[in-house]
PASEBA-1860 file (N, C-alpha, C; in nm, 3 decimals):
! residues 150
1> XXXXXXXX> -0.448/-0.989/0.532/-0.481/-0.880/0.444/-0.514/-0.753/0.522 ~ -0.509/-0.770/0.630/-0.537/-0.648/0.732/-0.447/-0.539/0.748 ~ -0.312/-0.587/0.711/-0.202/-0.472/0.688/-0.209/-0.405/0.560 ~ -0.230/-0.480/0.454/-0.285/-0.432/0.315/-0.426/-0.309/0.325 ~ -0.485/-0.392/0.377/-0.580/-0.288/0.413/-0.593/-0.141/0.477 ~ -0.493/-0.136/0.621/-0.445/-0.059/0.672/-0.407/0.045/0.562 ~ -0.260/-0.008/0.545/-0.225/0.059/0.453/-0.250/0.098/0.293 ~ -0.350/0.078/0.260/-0.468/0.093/0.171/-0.534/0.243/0.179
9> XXXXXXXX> -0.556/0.260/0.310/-0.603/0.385/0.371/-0.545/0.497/0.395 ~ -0.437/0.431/0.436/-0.340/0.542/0.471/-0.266/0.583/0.352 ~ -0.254/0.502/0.258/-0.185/0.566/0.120/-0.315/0.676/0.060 ~ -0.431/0.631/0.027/-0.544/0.664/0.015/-0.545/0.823/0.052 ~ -0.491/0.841/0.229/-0.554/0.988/0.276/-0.447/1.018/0.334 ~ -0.318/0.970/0.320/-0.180/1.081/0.350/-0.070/1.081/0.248 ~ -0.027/0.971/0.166/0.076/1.010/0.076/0.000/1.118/-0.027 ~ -0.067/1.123/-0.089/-0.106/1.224/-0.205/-0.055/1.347/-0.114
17> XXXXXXXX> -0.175/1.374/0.044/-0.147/1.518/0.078/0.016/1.537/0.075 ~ 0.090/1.444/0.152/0.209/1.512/0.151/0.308/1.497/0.025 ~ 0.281/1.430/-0.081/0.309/1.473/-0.212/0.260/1.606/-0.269 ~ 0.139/1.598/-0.281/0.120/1.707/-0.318/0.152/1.874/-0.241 ~ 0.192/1.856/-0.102/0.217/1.947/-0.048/0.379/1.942/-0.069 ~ 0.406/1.888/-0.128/0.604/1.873/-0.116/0.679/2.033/-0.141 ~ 0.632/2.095/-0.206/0.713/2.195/-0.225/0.655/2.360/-0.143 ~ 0.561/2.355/-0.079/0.530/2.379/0.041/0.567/2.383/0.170
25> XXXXXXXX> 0.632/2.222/0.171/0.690/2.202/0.312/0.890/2.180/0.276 ~ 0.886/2.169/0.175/1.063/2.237/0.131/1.058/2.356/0.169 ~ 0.964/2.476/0.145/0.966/2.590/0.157/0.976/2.625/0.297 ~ 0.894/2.540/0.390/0.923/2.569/0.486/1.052/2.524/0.601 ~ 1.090/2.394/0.528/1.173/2.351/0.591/1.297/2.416/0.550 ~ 1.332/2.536/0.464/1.433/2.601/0.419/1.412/2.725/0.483 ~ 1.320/2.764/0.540/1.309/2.852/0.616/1.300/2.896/0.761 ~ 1.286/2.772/0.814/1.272/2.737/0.957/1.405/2.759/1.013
33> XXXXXXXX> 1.373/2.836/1.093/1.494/2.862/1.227/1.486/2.822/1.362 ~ 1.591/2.782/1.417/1.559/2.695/1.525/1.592/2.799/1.651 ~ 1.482/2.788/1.724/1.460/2.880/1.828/1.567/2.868/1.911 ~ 1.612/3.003/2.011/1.699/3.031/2.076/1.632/2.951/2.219 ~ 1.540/2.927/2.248/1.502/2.870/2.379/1.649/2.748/2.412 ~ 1.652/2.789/2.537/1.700/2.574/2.564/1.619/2.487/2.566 ~ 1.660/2.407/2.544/1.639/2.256/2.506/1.539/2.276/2.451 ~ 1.516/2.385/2.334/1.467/2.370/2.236/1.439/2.255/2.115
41> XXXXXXXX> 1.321/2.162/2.076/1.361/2.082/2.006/1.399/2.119/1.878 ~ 1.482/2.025/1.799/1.550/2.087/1.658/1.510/1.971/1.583 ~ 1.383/2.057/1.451/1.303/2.037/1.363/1.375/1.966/1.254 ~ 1.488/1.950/1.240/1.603/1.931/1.145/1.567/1.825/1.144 ~ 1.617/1.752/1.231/1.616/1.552/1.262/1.459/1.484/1.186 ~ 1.323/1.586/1.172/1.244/1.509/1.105/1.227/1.591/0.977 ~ 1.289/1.636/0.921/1.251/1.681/0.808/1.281/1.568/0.681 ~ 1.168/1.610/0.572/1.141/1.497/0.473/1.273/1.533/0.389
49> XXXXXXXX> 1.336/1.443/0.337/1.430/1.442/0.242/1.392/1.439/0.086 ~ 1.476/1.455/-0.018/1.415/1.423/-0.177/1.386/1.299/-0.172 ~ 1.524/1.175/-0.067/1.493/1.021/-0.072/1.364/0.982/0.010 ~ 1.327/1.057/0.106/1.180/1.045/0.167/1.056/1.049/0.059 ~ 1.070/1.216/-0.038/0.967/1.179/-0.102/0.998/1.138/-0.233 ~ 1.089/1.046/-0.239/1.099/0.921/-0.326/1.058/0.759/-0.311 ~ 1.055/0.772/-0.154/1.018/0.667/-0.136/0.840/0.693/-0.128 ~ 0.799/0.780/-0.109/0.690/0.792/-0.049/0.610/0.802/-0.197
57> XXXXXXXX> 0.675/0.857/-0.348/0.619/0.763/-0.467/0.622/0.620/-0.423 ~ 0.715/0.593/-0.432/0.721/0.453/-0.446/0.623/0.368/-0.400 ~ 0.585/0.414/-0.270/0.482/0.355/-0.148/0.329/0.331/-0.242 ~ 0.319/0.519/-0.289/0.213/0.524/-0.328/0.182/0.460/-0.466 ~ 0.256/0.416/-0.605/0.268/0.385/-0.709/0.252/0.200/-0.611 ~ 0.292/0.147/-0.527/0.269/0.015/-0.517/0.147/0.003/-0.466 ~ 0.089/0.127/-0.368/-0.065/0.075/-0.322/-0.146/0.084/-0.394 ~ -0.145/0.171/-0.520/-0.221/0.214/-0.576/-0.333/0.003/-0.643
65> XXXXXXXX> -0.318/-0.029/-0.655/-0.359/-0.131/-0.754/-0.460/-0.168/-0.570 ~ -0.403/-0.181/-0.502/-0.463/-0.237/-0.359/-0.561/-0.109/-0.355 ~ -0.572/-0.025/-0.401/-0.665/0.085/-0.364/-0.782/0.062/-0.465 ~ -0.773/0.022/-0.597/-0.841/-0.016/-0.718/-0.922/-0.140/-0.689 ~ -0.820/-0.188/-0.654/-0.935/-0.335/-0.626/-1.011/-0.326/-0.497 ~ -0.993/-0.298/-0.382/-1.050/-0.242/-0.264/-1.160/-0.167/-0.287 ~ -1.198/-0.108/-0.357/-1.294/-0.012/-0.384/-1.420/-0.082/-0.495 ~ -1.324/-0.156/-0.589/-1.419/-0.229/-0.657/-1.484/-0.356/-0.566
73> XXXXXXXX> -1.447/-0.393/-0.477/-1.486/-0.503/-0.412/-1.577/-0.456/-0.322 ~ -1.596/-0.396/-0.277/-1.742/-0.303/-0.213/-1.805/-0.319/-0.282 ~ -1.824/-0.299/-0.393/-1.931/-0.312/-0.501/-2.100/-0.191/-0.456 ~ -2.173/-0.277/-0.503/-2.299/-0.171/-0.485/-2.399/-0.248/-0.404 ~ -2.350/-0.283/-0.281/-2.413/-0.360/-0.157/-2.529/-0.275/-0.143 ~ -2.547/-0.135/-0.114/-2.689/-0.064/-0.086/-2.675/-0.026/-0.225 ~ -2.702/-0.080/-0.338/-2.764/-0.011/-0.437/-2.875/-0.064/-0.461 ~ -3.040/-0.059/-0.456/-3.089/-0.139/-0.489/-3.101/-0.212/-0.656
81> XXXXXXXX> -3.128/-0.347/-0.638/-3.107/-0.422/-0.801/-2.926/-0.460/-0.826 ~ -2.872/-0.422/-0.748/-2.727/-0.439/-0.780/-2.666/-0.486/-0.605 ~ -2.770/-0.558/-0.550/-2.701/-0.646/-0.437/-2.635/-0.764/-0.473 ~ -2.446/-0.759/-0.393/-2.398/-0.852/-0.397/-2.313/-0.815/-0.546 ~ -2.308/-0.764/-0.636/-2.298/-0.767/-0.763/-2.119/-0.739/-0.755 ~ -2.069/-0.728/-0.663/-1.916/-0.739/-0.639/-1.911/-0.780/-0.506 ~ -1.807/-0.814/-0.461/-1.731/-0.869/-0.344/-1.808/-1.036/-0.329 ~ -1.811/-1.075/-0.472/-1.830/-1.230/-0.432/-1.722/-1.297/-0.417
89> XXXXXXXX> -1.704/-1.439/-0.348/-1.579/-1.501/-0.267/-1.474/-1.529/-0.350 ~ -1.568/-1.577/-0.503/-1.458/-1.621/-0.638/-1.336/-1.479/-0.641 ~ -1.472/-1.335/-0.654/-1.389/-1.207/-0.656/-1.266/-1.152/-0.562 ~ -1.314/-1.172/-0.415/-1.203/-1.148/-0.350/-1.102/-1.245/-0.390 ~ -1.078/-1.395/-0.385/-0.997/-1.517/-0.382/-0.872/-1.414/-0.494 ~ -0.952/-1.396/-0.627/-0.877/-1.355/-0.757/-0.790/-1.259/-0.716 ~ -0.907/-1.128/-0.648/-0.799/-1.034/-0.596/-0.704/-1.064/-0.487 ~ -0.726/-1.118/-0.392/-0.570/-1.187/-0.362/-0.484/-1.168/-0.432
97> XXXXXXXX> -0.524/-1.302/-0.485/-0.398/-1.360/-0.606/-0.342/-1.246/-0.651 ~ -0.421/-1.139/-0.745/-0.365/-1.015/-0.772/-0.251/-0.963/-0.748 ~ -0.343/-0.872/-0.602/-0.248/-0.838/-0.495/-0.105/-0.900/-0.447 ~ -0.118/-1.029/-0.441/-0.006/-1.087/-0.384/0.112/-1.100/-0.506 ~ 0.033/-1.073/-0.649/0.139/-1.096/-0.708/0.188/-0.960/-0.766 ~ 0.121/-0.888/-0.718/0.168/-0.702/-0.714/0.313/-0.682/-0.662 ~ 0.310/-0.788/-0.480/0.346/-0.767/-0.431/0.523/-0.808/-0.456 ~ 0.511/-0.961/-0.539/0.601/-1.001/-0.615/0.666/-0.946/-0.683
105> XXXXXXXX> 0.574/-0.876/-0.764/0.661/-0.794/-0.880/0.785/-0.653/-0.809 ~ 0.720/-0.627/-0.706/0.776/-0.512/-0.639/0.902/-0.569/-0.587 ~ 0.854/-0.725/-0.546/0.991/-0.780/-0.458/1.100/-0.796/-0.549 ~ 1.081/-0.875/-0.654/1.117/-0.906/-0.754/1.244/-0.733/-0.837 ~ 1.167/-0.657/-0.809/1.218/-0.527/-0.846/1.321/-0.478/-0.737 ~ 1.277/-0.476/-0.616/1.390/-0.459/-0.518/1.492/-0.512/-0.560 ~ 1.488/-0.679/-0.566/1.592/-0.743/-0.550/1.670/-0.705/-0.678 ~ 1.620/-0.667/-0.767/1.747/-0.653/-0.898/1.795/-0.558/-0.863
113> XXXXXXXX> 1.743/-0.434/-0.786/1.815/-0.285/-0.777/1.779/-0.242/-0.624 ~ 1.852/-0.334/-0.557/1.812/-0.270/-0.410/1.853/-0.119/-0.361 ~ 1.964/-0.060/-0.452/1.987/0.091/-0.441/1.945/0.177/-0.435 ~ 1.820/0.125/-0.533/1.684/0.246/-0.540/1.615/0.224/-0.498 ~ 1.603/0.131/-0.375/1.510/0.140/-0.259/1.573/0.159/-0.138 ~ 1.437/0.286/-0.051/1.553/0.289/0.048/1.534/0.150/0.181 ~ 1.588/0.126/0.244/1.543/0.053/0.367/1.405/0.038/0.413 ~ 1.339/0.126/0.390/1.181/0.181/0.512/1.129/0.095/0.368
121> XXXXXXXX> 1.097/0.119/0.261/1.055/0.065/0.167/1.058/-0.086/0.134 ~ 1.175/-0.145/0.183/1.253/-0.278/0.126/1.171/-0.341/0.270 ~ 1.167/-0.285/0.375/1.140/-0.344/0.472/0.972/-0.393/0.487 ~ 0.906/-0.273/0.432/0.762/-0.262/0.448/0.689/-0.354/0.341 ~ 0.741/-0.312/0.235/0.739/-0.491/0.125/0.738/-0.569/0.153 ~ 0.905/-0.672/0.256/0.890/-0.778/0.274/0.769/-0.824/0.428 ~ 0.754/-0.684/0.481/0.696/-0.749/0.629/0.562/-0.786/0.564 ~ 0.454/-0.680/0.467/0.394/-0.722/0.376/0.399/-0.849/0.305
129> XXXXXXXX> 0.499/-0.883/0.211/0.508/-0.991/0.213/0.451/-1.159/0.285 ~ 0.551/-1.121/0.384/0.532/-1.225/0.489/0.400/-1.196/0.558 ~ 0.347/-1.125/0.595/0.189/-1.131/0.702/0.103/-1.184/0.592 ~ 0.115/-1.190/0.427/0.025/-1.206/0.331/0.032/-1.334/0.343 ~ 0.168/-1.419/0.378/0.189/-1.541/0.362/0.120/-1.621/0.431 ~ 0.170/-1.546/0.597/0.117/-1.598/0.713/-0.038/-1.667/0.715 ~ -0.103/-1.502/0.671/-0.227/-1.472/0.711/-0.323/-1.549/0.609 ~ -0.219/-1.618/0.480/-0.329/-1.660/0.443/-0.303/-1.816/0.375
137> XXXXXXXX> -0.438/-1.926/0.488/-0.406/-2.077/0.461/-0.543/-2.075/0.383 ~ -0.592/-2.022/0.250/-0.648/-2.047/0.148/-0.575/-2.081/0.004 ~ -0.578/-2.204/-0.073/-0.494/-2.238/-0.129/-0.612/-2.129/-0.291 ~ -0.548/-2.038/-0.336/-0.592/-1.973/-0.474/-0.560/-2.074/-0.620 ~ -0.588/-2.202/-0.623/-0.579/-2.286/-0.733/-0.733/-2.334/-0.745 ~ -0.755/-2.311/-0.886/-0.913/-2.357/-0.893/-0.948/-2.475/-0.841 ~ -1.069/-2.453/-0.814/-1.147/-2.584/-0.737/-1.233/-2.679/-0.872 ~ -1.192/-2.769/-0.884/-1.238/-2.884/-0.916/-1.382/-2.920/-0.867
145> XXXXXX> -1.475/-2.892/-0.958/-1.573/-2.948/-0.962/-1.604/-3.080/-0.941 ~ -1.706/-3.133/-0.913/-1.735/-3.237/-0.861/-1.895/-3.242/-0.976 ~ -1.864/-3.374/-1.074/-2.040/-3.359/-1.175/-2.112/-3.449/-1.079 ~ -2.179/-3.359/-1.081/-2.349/-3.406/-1.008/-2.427/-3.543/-1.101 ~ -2.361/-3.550/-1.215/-2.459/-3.641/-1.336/-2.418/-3.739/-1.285 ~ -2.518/-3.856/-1.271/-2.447/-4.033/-1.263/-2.369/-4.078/-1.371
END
């Protein structure tokens, strides 16, 4: 869950800015001239495309639910009277499950229309995917009680 996390953050405090800056940096990238120096570098090769910031919805519309639950799972640890009152083990276990099946649905969506995803996207899903798999030997099927009564 550490890549989830990662990228939790980073959707968090860079896709919005550079969404929201998108037509800002069109502006500039339509205006930029490439200097007469030699071996000048040429700004061209990284400029964001419409399919860049299409994918870079995309990114952000899938973290978003990993950002929701992340935040609720902190809960109100220094609040006093409200210790513990989120991020109990039942809570994370669920959100897993969640998450992982967020992650499904997205896969699940690739695969019917892989056209409208680009590569960087299709890729970052499944590596996601798989480290979720890897990383996690907790089986999320309820636990069976055991009665204490004779």
């Amino acid at each position: 869950m550490l890549v989830l996390g990662v990228a939790c953050n980073f959707a968090d405090s860079l896709y919005p800015t550079v969404l929201e800056l998108r037509n800002p940096l069109e502006l500039y990238q339509s205006r930029w001239i490439m200097p007469d120096t030699p071996n000048a570098y040429d700004l061209r090769q990284d400029f964001l495309t419409p399919d860049d910031f299409a994918t870079l919805e995309k990114f952000k519309k899938l973290l978003k639910p990993f950002k929701t639950l992340t935040d609720k799972l902190q809960g109100n640890a220094n609040s006093k009277g409200f210790e513990g009152s989120y991020g109990a083990v039942w809570e994370v276990l669920q959100s897993m499950d969640l998450m992982f099946k967020v992650l499904q649905k997205a896969d699940d969506d690739v695969r019917k229309a892989p056209q409208e995803y680009s590569e960087y996207y299709q890729v970052g899903l499944w590596e996601s995917i798989a480290r979720t798999r890897s990383s996690s030997s907790i089986s999320l099927l309820p636990i069976k009680r055991q009665s204490t009564e004779p």
